[in-house]
DSSP file (Angstrom, degrees, kcal/mol; ACC not computed):
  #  RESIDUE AA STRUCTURE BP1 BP2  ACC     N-H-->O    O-->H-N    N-H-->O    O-->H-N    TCO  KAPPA ALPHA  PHI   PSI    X-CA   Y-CA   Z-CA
    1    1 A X              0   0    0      0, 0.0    78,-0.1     0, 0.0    76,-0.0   0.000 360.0 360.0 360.0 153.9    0.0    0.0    0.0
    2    2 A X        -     0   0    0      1,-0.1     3,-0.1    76,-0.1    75,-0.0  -0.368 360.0-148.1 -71.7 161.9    1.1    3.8   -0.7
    3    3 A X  S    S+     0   0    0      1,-0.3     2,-0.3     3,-0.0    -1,-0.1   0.723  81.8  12.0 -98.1 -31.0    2.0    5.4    2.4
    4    4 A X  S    S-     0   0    0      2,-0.1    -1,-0.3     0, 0.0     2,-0.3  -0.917  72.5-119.9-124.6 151.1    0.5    9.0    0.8
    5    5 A X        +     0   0    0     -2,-0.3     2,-0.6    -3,-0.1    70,-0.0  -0.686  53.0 163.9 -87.6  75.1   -1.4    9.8   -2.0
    6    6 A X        -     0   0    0     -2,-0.3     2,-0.2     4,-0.1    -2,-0.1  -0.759  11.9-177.9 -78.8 121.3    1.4   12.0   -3.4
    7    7 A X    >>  -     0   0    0     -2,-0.6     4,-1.6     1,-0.1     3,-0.6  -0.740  40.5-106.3-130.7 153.8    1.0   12.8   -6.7
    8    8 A X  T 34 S+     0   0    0     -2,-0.2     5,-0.1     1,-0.2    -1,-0.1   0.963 125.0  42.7 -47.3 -53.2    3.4   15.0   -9.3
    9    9 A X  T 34 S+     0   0    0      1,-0.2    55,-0.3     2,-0.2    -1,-0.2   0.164 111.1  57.6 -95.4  24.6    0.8   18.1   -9.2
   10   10 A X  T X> S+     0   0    0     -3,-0.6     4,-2.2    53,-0.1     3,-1.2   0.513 116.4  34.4 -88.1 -42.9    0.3   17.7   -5.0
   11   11 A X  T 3< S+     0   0    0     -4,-1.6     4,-0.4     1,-0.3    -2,-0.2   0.347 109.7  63.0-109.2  11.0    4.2   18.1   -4.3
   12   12 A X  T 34 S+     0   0    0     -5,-0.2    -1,-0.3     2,-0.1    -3,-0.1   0.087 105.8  45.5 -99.0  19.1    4.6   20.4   -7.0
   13   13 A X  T X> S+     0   0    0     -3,-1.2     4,-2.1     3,-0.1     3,-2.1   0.626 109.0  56.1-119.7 -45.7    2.2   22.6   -5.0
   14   14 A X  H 3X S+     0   0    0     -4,-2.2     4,-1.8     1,-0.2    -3,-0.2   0.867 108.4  45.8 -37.9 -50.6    4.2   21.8   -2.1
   15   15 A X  H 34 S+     0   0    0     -4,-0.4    -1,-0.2     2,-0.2    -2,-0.1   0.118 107.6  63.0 -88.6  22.3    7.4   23.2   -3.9
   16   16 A X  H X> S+     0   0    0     -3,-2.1     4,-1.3     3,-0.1     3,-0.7   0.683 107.6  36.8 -94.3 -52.7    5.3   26.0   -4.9
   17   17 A X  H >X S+     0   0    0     -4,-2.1     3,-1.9     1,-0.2     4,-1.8   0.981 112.7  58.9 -56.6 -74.8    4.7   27.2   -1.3
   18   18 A X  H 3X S+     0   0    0     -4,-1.8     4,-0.6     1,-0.3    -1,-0.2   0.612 104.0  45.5 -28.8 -37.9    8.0   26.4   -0.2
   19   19 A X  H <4 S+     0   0    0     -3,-0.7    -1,-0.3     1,-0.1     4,-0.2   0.609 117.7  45.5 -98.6  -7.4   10.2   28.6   -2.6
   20   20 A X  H <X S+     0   0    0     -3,-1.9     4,-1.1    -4,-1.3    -2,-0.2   0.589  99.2  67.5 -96.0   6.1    7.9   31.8   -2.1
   21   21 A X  H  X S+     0   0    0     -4,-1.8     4,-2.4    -5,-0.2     5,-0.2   0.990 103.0  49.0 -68.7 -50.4    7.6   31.5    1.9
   22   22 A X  H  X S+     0   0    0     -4,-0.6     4,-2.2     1,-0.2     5,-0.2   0.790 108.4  53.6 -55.3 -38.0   11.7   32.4    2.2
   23   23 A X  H  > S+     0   0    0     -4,-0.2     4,-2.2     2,-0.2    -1,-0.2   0.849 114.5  39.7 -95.7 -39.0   11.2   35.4   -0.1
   24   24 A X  H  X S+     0   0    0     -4,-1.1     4,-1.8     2,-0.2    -2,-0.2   0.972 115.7  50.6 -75.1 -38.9    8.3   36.8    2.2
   25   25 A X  H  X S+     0   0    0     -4,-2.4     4,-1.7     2,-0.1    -2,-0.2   0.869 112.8  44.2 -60.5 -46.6    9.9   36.1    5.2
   26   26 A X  H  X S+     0   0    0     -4,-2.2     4,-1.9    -5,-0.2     5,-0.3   0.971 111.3  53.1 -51.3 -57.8   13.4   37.7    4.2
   27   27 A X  H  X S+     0   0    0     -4,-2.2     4,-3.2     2,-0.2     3,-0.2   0.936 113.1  40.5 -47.2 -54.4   11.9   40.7    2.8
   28   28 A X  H  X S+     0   0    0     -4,-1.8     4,-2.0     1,-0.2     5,-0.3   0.812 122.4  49.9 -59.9 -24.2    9.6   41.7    6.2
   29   29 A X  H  X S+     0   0    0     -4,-1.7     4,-0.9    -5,-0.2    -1,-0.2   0.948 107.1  46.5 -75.0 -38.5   12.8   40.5    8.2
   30   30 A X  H  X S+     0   0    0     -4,-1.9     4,-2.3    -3,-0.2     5,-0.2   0.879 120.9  42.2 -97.8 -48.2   15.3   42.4    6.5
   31   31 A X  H  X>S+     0   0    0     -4,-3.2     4,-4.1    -5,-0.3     5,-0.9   0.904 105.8  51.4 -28.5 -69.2   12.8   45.9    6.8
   32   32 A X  H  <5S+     0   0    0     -4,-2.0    -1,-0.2     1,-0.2    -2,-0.2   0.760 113.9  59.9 -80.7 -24.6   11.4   46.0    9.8
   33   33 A X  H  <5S+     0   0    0     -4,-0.9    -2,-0.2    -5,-0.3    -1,-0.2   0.870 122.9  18.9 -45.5 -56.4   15.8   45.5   10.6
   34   34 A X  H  <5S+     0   0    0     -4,-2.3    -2,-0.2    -3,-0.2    -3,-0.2   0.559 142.8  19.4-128.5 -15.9   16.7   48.4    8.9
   35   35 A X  T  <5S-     0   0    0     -4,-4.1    -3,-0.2    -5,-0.2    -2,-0.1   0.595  87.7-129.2-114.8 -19.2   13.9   50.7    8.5
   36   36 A X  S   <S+     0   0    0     -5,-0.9     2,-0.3     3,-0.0    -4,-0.2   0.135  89.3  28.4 100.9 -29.2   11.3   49.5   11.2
   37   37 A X  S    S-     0   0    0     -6,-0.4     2,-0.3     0, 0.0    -3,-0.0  -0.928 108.6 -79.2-152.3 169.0    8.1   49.1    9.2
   38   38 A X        -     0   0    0     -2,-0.3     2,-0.4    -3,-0.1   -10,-0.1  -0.591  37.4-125.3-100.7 160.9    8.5   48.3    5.4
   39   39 A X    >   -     0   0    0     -2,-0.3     3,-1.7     4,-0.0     5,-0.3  -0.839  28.8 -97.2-107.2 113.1    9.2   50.2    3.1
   40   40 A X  G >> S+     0   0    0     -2,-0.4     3,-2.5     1,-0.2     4,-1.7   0.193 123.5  50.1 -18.5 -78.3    7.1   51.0   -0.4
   41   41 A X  G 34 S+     0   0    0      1,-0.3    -1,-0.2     2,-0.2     4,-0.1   0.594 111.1  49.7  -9.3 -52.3    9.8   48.3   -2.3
   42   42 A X  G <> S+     0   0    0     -3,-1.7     4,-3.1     2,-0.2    -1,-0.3   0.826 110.0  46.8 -50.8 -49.6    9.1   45.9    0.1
   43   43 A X  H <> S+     0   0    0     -3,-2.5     4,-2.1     1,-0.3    -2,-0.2   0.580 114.9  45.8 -87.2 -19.5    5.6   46.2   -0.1
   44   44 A X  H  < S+     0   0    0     -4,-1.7    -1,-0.3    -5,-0.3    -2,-0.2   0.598 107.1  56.5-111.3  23.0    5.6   46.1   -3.7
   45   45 A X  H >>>S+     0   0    0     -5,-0.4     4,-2.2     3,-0.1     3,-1.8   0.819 110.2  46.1 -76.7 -54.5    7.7   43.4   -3.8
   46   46 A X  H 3X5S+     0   0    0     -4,-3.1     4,-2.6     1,-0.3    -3,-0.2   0.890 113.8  47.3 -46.0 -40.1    5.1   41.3   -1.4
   47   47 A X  H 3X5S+     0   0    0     -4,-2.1     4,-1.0     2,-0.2    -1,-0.3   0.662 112.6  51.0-101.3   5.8    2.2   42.2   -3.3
   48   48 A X  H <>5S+     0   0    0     -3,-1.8     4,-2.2    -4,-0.2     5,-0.2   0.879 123.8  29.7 -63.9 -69.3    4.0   41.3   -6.9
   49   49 A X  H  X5S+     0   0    0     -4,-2.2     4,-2.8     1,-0.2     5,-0.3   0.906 109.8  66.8 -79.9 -23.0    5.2   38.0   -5.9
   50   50 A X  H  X<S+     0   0    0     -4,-2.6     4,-3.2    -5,-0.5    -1,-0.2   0.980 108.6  43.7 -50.8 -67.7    2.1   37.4   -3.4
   51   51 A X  H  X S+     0   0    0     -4,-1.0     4,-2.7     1,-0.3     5,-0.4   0.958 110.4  60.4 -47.4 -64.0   -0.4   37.4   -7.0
   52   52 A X  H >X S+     0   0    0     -4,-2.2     3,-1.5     1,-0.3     4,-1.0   0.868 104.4  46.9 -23.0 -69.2    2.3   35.1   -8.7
   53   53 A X  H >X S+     0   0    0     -4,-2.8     4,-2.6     1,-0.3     3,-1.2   0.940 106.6  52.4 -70.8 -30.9    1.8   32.8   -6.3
   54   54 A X  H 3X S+     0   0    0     -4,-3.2     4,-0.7    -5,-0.3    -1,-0.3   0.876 114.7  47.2 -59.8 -21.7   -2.0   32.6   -6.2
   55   55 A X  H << S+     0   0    0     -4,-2.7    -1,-0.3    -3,-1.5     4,-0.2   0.494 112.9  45.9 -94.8   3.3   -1.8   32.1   -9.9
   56   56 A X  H <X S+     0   0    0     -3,-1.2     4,-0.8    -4,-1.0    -2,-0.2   0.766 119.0  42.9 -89.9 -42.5    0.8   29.5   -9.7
   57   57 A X  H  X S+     0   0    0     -4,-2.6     4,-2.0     2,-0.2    -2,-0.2   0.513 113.1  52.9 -97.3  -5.7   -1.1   27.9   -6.9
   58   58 A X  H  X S+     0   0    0     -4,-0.7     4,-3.1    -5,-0.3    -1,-0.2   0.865 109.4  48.0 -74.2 -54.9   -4.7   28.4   -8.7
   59   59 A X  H  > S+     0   0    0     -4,-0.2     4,-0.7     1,-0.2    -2,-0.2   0.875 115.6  48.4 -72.9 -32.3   -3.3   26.7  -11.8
   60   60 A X  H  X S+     0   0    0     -4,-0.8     4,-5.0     2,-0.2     5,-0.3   0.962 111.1  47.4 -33.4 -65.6   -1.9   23.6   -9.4
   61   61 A X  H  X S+     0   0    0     -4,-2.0     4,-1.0     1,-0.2    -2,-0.2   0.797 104.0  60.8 -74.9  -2.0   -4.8   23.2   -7.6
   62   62 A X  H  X S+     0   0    0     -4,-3.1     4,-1.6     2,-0.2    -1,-0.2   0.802 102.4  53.3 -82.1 -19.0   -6.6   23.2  -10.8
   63   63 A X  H  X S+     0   0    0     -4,-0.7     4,-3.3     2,-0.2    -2,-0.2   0.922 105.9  56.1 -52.8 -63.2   -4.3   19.8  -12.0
   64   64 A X  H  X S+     0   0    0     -4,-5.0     4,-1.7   -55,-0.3    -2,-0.2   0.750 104.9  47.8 -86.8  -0.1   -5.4   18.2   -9.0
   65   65 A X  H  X S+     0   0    0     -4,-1.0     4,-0.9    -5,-0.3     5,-0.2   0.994 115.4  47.2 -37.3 -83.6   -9.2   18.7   -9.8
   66   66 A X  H  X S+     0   0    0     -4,-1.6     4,-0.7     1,-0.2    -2,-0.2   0.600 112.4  48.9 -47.9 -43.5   -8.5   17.4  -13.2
   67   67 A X  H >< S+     0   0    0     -4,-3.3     3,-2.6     1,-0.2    -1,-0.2   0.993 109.8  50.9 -84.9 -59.8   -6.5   14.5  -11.6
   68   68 A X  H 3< S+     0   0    0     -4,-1.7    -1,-0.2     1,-0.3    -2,-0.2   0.726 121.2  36.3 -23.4 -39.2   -9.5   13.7   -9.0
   69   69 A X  H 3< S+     0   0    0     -4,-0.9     2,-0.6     1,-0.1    -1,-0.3   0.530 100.2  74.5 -96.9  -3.0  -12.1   13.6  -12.0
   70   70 A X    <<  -     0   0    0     -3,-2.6     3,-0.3    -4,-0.7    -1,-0.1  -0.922  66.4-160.5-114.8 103.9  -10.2   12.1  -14.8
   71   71 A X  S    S+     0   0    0     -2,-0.6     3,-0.4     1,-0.3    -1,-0.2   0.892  92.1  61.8 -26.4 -67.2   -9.8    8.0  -14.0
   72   72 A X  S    S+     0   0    0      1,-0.3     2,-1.1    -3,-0.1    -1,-0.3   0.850 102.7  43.3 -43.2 -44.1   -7.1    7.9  -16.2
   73   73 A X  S    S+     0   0    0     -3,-0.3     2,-0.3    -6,-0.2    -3,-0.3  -0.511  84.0 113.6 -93.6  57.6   -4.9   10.3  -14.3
   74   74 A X  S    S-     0   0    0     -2,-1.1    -6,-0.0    -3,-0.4   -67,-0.0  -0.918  75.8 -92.0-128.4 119.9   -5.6    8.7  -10.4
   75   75 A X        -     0   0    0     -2,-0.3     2,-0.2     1,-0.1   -68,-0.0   0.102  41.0 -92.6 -16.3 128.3   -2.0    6.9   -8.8
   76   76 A X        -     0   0    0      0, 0.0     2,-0.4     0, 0.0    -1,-0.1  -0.186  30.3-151.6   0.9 105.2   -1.1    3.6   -9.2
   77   77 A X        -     0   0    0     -2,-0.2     2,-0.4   -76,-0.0     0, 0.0  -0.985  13.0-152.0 -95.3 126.4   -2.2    1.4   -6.4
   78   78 A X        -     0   0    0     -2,-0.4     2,-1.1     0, 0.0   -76,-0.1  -0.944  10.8-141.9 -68.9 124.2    0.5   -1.7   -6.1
   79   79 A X        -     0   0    0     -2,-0.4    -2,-0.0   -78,-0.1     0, 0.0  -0.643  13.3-138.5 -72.7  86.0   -1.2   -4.7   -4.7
   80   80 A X              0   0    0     -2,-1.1    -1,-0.0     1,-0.1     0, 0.0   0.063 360.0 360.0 -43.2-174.4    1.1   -6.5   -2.3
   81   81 A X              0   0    0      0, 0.0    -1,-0.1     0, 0.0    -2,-0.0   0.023 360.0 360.0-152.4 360.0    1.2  -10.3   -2.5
């Protein structure tokens, strides 16, 4: 038996989230360090790459729709023996 249902476009969603969390968390750290509250740049850096990722994570979770409804496209089961 699988231990997950892990799927290409489920951990590619994972590795979506995961390379923009560092970039939001470094910007507000590196601000509120040196100026105290952030600073216009900051803020349009956050809200640039914030829409990127909703449309990165839109278009994901729309994969794993597709994969739930489409037979063809549902994981492998191995049967043990």
């Amino acid at each position: 038996s699988m231990c997950c249902n892990c799927t290409v476009p489920r951990l590619s969603l994972l590795g979506i989230v995961l390379e923009d969390l560092p970039q939001f968390v470094l910007t507000c750290y590196i601000d509120y360090n040196l100026v105290g509250s952030l600073s216009p740049a900051a803020v349009l850096n956050i809200c640039s790459s914030l829409s990127a990722l909703v449309v990165r994570l839109t278009s994901r979770y729309e994969e794993i729709q597709d994969e739930n409804n489409d037979p063809k496209l549902q994981p492998i089961v191995e049967f043990e023996m």
